[in-house]
C-alpha positions as a printed Julia matrix, in Angstrom:
165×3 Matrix{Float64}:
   0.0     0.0    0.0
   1.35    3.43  -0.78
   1.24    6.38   1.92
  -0.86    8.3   -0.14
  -3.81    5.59   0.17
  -2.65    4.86   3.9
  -2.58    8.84   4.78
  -6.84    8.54   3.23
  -7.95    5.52   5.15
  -7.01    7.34   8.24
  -8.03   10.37   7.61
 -10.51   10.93   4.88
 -12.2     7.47   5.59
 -13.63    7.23   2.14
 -12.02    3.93   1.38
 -13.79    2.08  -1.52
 -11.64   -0.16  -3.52
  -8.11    0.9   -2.11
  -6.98   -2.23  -0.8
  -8.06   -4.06  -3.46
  -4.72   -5.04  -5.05
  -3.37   -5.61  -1.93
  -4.96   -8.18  -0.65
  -4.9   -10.56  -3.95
  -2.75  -12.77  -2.51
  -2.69  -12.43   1.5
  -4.77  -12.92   4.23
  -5.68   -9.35   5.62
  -7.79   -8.42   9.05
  -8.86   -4.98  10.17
  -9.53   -4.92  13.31
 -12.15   -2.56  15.37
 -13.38   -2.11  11.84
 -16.3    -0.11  12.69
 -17.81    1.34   9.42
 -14.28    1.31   8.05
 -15.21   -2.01   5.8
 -11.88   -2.85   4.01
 -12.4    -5.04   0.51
 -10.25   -8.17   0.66
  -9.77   -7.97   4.35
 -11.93  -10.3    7.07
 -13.22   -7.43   9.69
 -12.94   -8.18  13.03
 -15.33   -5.84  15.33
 -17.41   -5.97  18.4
 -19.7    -7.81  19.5
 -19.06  -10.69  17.34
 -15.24   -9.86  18.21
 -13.6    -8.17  21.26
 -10.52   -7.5   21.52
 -10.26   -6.5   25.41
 -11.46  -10.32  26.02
 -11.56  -12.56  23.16
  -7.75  -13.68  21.2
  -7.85  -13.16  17.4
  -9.05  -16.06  15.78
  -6.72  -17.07  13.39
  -3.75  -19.84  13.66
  -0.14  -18.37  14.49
   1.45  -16.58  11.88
  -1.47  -17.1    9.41
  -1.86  -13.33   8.74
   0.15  -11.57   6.28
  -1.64   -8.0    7.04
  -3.04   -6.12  10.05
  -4.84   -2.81   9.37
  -5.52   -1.28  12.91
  -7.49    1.73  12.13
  -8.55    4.5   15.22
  -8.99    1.16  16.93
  -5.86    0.91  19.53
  -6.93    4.03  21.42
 -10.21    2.05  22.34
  -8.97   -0.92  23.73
  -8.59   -1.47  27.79
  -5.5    -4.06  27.0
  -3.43   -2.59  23.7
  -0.14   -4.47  24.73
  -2.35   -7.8   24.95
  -3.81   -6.53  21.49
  -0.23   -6.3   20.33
   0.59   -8.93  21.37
  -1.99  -11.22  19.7
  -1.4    -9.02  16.46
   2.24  -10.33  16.88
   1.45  -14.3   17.32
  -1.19  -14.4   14.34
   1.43  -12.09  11.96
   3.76  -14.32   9.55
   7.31  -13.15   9.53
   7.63  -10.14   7.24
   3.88   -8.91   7.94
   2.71   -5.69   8.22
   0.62   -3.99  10.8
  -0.83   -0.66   9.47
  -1.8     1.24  12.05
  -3.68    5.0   12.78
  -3.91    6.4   16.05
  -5.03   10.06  17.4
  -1.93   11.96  18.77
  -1.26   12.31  22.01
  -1.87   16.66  22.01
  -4.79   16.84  19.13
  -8.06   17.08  19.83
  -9.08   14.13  18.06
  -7.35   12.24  21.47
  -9.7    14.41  23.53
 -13.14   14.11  21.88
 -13.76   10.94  22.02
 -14.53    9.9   25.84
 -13.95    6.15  24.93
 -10.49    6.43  24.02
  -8.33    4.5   26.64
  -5.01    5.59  25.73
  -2.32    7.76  24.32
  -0.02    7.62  21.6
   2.62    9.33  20.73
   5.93    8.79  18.09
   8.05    7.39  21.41
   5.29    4.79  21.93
   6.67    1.79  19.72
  10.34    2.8   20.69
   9.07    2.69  24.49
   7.27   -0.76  24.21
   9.38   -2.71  22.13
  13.43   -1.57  23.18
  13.17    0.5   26.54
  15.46   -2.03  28.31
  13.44   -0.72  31.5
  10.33   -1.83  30.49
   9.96   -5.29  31.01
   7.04   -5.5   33.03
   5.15   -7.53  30.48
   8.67   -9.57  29.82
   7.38   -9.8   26.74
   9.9   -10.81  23.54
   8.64   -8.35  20.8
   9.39   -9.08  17.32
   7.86   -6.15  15.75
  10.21   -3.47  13.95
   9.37   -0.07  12.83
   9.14    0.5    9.47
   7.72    3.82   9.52
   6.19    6.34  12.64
   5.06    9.42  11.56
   2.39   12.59  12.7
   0.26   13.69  10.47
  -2.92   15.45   9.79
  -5.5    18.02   7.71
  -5.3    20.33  10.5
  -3.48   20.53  13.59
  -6.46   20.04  15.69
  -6.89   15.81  14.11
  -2.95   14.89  14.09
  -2.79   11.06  13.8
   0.19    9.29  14.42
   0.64    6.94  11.69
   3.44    3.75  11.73
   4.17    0.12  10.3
   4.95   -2.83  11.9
   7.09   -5.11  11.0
   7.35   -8.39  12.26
  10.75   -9.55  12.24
  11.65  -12.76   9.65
């Protein structure tokens, strides 16, 4: 997927056939998928999903795309979320993923948003050598972490996963 078409599924949300070529030959989920309905992708959302309680239901390293769309920010558990993201991911997958910034309103207006995000996140999580509460072995790599927006007051933070081969 290029940036351009990343850079519109998170922030214009008009979506139709973007993915389309993408997904030809992988197996793609979107998860929290709301009315965000990717083509080509299986979408994963509440109820008949959840991710604070239920693991994602495919077989260890089946997936060869996550798309994670204003859906982290939601969850009670986003390291478990991660974490699932990172069993079900076959080496070399991607995990797109769109979250509000940490400082822009779009963070703020939501009252069911859970957490914060901001470009330190990944870096914090996956290498802080102090941070081993979850003593979890991460194999996820950042391909690209970046802030963006329209306008100052909707900044996203936008980044790829990698998982490691």
């Amino acid at each position: 997927m290029n940036f351009q078409n990343f850079f519109r599924i998170c922030m214009d949300r008009e979506i139709k056939d973007i993915f389309e070529s993408d997904h030809q030959n992988c197996t793609a989920i979107n998860l929290g998928a709301g009315n965000k309905i990717i083509f080509g992708a299986v979408n994963l959302d509440y109820p008949d999903w959840d991710a604070d309680s239920m693991p994602i239901p495919y077989a260890d390293e089946s997936i060869s795309t996550i798309h994670a769309y204003h859906f982290l920010e939601h969850c009670r558990y986003p390291v478990k979320v991660l974490q699932e993201c990172q069993r079900v991911l076959k080496p070399g997958g991607l995990m797109n993923i769109c979250v509000p910034y940490y400082t822009s309103q779009m963070q703020h207006h939501d009252l069911d948003h859970k957490h914060s995000f901001c470009e330190e996140t990944w870096r914090n999580l996956f290498k802080n050598p102090y941070y081993d509460k979850n003593k979890i072995e991460w194999e996820f790599d950042v391909g690209f972490n970046l802030i963006c927006g329209i306008v100052e007051r909707n900044m996203c933070l936008l980044t790829q996963l990698i998982k490691r081969v």
